[in-house]
C-alpha positions in Angstrom: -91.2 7.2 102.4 -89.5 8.4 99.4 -86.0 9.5 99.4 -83.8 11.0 97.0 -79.8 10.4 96.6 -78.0 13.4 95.5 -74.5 11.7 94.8 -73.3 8.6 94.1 -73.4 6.7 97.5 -71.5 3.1 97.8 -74.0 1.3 100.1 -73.2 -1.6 102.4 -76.1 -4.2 100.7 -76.7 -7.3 102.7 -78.5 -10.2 99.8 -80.3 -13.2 100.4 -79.6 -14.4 103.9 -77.2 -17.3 103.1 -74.9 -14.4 101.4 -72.5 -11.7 102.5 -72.5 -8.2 102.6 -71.8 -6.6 99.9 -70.7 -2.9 98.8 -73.2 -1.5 95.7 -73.5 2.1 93.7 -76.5 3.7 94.7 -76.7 6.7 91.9 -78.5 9.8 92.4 -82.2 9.3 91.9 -85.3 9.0 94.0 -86.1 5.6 96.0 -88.6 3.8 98.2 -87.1 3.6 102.1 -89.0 2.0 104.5 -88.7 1.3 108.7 -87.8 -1.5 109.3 -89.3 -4.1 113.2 -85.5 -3.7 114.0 -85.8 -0.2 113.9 -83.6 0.8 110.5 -83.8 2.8 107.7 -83.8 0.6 104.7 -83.4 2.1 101.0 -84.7 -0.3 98.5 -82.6 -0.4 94.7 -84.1 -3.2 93.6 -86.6 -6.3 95.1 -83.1 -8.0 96.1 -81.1 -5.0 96.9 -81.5 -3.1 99.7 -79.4 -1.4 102.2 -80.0 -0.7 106.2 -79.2 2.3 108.1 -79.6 3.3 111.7 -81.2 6.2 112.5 -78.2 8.3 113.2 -76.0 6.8 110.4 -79.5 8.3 108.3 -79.6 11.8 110.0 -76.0 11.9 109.3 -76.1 11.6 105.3 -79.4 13.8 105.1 -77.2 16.1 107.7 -74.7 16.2 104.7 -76.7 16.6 102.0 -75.8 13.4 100.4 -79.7 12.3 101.1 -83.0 14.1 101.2 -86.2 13.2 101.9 -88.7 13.6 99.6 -92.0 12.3 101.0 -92.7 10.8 104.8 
């Protein structure tokens, strides 16, 4: 799926599993966003940088028009 960010959005990122969660600027633009086994939304910045939504955390920023989706 392809989504598009239409404001600056600090993103909860989680790294490589032996770091911690970070907070990253995700600036307006278009990105790939995939489902995740767990069920999650995940937006991908970068091959290392990614961030994880739930469903309703999701419906709430596209709700808000801070995300849109672009392509399913």
């Amino acid at each position: 799926m392809r989504i598009e960010i239409t404001k600056n959005l600090i993103l909860r990122i989680q790294g490589k599993p032996t770091t911690e969660a970070l907070d990253t600027i995700f600036p307006p633009g278009e990105y790939p966003a995939v489902l995740t086994p767990e069920g999650m939304i995940e937006i991908i910045k970068t091959s290392s940088i990614r961030a994880l939504f739930s469903f309703s955390q999701f419906r709430e920023k596209t709700s808000l028009g801070e995300i849109v989706v672009l392509e399913n």
